[in-house]
N, C-alpha and C positions, 0 to 999 in steps of 0.2 A: 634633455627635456623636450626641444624639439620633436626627435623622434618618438619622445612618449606621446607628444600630441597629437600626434600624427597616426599611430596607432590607435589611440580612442576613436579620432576621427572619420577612421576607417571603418571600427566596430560600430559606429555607431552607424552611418551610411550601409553595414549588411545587414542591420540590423531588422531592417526592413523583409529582409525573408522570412521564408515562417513556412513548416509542414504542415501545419493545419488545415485538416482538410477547408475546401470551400462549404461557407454556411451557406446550407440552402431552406427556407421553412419548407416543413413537413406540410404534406395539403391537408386542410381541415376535412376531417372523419366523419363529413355530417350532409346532412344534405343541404343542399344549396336555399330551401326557404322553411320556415318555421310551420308547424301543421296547419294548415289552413282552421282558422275557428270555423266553428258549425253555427251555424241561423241561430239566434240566440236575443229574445226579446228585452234583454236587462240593458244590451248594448246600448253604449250613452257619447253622446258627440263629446270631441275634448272638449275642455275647460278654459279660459282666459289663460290657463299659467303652463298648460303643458300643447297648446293648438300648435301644433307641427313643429314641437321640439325634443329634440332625444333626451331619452333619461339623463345621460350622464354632464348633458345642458344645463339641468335642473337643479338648481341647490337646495338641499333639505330644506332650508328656510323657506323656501321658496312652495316645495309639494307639501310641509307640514306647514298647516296658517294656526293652529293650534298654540299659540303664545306660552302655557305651562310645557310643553311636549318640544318647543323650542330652548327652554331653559335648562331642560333636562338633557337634550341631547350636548348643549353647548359647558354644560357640566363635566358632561361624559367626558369629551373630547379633551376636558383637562385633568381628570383625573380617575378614569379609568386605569388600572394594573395592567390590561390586557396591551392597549393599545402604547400606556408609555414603556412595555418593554418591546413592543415592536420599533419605536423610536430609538430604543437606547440599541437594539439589533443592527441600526443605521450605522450609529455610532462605530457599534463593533466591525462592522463590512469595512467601511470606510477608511479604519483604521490596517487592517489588513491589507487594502487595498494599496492605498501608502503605501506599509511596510516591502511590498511584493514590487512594487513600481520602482523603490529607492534602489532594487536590486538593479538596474537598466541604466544608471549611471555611474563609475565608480566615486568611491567612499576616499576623501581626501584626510589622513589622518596628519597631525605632529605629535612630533615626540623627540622629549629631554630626559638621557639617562645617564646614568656614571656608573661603571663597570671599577672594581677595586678588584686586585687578588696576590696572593704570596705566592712565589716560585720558588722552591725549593734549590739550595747553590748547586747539587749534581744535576740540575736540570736547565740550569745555563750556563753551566761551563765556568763558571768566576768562583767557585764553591764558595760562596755567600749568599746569603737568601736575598731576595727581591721583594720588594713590594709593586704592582705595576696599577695604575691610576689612566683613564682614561674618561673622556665627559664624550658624548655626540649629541648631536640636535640634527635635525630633517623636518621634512615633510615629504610624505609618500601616497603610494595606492598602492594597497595591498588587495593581493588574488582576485582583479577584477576580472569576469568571463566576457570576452567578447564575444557577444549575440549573432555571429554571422547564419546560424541558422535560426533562429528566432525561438531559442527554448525558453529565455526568460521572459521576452515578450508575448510569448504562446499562454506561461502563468500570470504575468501582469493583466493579460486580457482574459483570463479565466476569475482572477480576483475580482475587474472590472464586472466583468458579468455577475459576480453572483452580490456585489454591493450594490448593481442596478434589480436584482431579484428583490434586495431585501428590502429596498425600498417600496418598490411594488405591493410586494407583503404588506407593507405598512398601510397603503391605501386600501388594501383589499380588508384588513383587519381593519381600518376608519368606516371605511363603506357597510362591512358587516354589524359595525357598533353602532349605527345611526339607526339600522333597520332594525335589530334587537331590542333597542332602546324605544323606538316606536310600537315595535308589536307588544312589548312588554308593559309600554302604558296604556296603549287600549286594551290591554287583557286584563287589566286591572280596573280600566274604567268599567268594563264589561261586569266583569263580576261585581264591582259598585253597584250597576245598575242592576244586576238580577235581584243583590242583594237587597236594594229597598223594595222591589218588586216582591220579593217572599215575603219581605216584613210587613207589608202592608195589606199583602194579601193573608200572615198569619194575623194580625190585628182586626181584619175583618171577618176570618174564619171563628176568633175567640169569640166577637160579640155576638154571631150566630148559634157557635155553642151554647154559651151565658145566656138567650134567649128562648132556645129550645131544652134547655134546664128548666128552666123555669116555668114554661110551659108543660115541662112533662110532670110537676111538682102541684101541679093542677089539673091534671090530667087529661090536656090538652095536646100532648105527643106523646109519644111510647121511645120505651128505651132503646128500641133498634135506630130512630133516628137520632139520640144523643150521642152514642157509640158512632154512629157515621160521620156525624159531626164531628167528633173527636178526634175519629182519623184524620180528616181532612185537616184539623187544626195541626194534629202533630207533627203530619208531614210539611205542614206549609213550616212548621219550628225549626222540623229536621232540614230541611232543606235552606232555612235562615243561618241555621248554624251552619250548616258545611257553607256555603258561600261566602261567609262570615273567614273561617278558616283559608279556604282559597284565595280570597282576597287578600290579605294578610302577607299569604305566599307569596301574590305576585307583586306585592311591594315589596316584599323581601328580593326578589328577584330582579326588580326594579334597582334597588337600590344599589345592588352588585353590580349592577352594567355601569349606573350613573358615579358610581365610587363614593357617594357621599350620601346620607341620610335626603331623601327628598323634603321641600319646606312645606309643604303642605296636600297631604295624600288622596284630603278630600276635595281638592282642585279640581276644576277639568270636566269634559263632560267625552262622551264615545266620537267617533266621527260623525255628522249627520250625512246622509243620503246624498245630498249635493257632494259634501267633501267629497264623498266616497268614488261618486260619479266623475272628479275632477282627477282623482289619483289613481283611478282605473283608467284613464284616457292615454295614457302615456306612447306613442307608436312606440311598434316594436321594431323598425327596422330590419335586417338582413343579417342573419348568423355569422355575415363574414366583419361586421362591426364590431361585434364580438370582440375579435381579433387586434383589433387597437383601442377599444374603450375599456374592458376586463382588465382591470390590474395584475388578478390573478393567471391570466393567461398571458402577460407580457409574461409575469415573473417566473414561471413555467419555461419559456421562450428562452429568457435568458440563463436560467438554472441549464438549458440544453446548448447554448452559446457557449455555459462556460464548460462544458463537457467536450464540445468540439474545441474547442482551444488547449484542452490539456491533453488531447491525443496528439497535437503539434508538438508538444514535449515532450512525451513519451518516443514519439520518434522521433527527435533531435537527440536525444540521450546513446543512439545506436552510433551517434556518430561522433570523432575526437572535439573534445573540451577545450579550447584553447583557456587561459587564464593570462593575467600581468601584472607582475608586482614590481616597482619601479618607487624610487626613492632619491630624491636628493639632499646633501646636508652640510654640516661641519664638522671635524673631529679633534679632539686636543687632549696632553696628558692634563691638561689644569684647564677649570671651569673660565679664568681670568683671558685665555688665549684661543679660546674656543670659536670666536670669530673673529679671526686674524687670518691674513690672507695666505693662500697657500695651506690652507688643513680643510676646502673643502672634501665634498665625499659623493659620488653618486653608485646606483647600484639598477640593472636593468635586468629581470630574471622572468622572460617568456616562459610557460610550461604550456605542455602540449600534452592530455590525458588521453590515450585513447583504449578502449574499452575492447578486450583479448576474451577475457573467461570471468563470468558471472553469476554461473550456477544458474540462469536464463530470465534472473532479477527484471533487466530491463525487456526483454518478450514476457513477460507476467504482467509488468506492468502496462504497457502496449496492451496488452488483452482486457487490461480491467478499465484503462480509459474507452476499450469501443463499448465492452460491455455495457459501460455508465452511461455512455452518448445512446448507449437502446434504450438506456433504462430513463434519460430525460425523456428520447425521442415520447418513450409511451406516457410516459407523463404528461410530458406535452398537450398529447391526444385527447388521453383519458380529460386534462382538466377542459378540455374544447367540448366535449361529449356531454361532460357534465353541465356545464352553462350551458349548452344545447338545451340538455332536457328541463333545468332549471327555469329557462325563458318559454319552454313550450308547455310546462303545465301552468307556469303563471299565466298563460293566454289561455291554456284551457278553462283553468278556473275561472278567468275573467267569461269567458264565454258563455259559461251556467250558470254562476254564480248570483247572477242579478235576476236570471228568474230565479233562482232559489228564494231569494228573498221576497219576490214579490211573491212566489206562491204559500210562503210561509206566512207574511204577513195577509194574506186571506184567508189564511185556514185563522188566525188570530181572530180574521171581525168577524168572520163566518160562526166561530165558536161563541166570540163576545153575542152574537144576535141571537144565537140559538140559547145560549143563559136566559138572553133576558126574554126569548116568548118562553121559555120552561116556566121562568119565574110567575110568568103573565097566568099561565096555564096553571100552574101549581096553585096560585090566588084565587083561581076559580076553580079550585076542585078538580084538573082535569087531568094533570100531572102528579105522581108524586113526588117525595123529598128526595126520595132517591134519583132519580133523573136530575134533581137539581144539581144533588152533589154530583151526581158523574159529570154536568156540564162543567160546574165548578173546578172539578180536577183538570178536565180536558183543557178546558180555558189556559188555565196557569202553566200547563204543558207548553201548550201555543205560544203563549206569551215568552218562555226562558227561551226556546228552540227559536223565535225571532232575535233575538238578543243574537245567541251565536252565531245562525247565519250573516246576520248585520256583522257581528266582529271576524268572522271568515272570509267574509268579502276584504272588509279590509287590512287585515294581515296577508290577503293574496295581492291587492295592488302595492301593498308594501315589498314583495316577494319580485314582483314583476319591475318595481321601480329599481331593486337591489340588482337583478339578474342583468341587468341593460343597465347598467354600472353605474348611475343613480347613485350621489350621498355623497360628494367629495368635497362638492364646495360648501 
């Protein structure tokens, strides 16, 4: 036993070698600063909550002040499908991980058995049959490899790696559930709002119809303006109803992210203009931030760790196996004298594998672990690339986006003034009804098209909070 100890001892002290190549990171595939934004009048100084702090600073609670759009995310978070099988994915790394780790120390078993058997009497000599009886008891280690070139620690630290991957995932799957969840309730608020906007503008287009009926039943207008009229009403209908149907959708859609029926749908209201201006403000930092705030590019990272780690195993495998199985015990023909002294037992059986002809098994292998380490390497890349362009159209957008709205909402009052001198004119004979309605139409145009840009802008500082790793706390 001594010497057995002394052996693990050993394994365990070379254990510390290891073929695996040295990790080194790949240099990020990107340029070194984000596109510079262009002059851009919407630009708006940060806010109280985000003045010189990085997104991934920032906790949802924090960039959403929205109290219903709080409730819903913190719903999400509990019962969402997506994210608790990302959690339960934890579970499963983790457990792998163990199992691969337990490999690196050996496995202490006991064992009580009784061996019974007939000997035929030409077969000992006494030409009488025999019965022979014997009991043993031990404790051993069976076929433990010791690690002097580090092939089980090469996959213990490959398991490691890809249970720290999975958890990554999981934050990048939370990160992505918060933003979802957010753009999903102002798109809903969104079309709330267009929707009462068509209903009231059809409620207004009826009583215009209902008035120029009437008037032409008098023959005080002609039929070409009740037909105009009419249009105008049915569209402001049609466009009641689809908005009606869309909105529907994205509570439907809503409700999938949050996992659970919302309490109350006609809560809430869009973001206003300040919000918007607060959760646009967010700095962007340096692409090379990226690189330790991105969950998804740790997990990336490590998924390529644990690729370099199992190319250390593939080449350990070229070289002899040692293993040890080593046992000590007691033996006796009767279970009653089984530990009595003098019927111990011990047993010490090194084997030595070493690999001759394999039909080129282990060079196959070796070739599919570098393959795999190119194929993280580009992974790697690729997901750097992608957050790249991620953060630089969210700045883009941020860059346009706020005059987008500001020149939307001018063409809005531009169109509301020009109704009402039509209207002014038409009272005096100087306009007709048709001009009125074309303002009319253009008007309600302006109006829905301010809506979307307003909810564009903000599903882009949502985008931009998400890409700068934003939504964990």
């Amino acid at each position: 036993m001594t010497k057995t100890s002394l052996t693990v001892l050993a394994a365990a002290l070379l254990s510390a070698c290891s073929l695996a190549p040295t990790y080194q990171r790949p240099a990020a595939p990107v340029a070194e600063q984000f596109p510079a934004a262009l002059p851009a009048g919407g630009a708006t100084p940060p806010g109280p909550v985000t003045a010189g702090r990085a997104a991934v600073d920032i906790g949802w609670r924090e960039f959403f002040t929205d109290e219903r759009l709080q409730q819903l995310i913190a719903t999400a978070l509990e019962n969402n499908r997506d994210l608790r099988t990302a959690a339960l994915r934890i579970e499963e790394a983790r457990g792998a991980y163990r199992i691969q780790r337990a490999d690196r120390l050996p496995t202490l078993n006991a064992t009580l058995s009784e061996t019974r058997g007939r000997t035929p009497g030409f077969a000992n000599g006494t030409g009488q049959s025999m019965v022979g009886e014997r009991f043993d008891a031990g404790v051993g280690i069976s076929a433990f490899e010791l690690d002097y070139l580090g092939r089980v620690k090469s996959l213990s630290d490959a398991a490691l790696a890809n249970y720290l991957a999975t958890d990554e995932a999981r934050q990048t799957a939370q990160i992505s559930l918060v933003a979802e969840v957010a753009k999903a309730y102002f798109t809903e608020r969104a079309f709330a709002e267009q929707y009462d906007l068509a209903q009231r503008t059809y409620e207004a287009r009826k009583r215009t119809y209902d008035l120029t009926k009437q008037r032409m039943d008098v023959g005080a207008s002609s039929l070409l303006d009740l037909r105009s009229n009419e249009q105008l009403m049915e569209t402001a209908r049609a466009s009641a109803l689809a908005l009606a149907r869309q909105r529907a959708q994205a509570e439907n859609a809503l409700t999938l992210l949050v996992g659970a029926p919302p309490k109350s749908a006609a809560a809430g209201n869009m973001a206003s203009d300040e919000q918007i201006d607060a959760m646009s403000a967010v700095p962007e930092g340096l692409p090379s931030d990226l690189l330790a705030r991105r969950p998804d590019i740790r997990a990336a990272e490590q998924r390529l760790k644990a690729s370099n780690a199992n190319i250390g195993a593939a080449r350990a495998a070229f070289f002899p196996r040692i293993s040890l199985t080593t046992a000590i015990g007691s033996a006796s023909p009767s279970f009653s004298q089984l530990f009595d002294g003098g019927n111990s037992t011990w047993s010490f059986v090194p084997q030595l594998t070493l690999p001759i002809f394999d039909t080129g098994r282990n060079s196959a292998n070796l070739d599919v672990a570098n393959v795999r380490k190119n194929i993280a390497v580009s992974d790697y890349e690729k997901t750097i690339q992608v957050a790249f362009r991620e953060v630089a159209d969210a700045l883009a957008a941020r860059s346009y986006l706020g005059d987008q709205v500001a020149a939307q909402r001018a063409v809005q009052d531009a169109q509301a003034e020009r109704l009402k001198l039509l209207q002014l004119r038409f009272e005096n004979g100087v306009a007709s009804s048709l001009d009125v309605l074309d303002a009319q139409r253009e008007l309600f145009s302006a109006e829905q098209a301010l809506v979307q840009a307003r909810l564009l802008r903000t599903t882009s500082a949502i985008d931009l909070y998400r890409a700068l790793g934003g939504g964990m706390k």
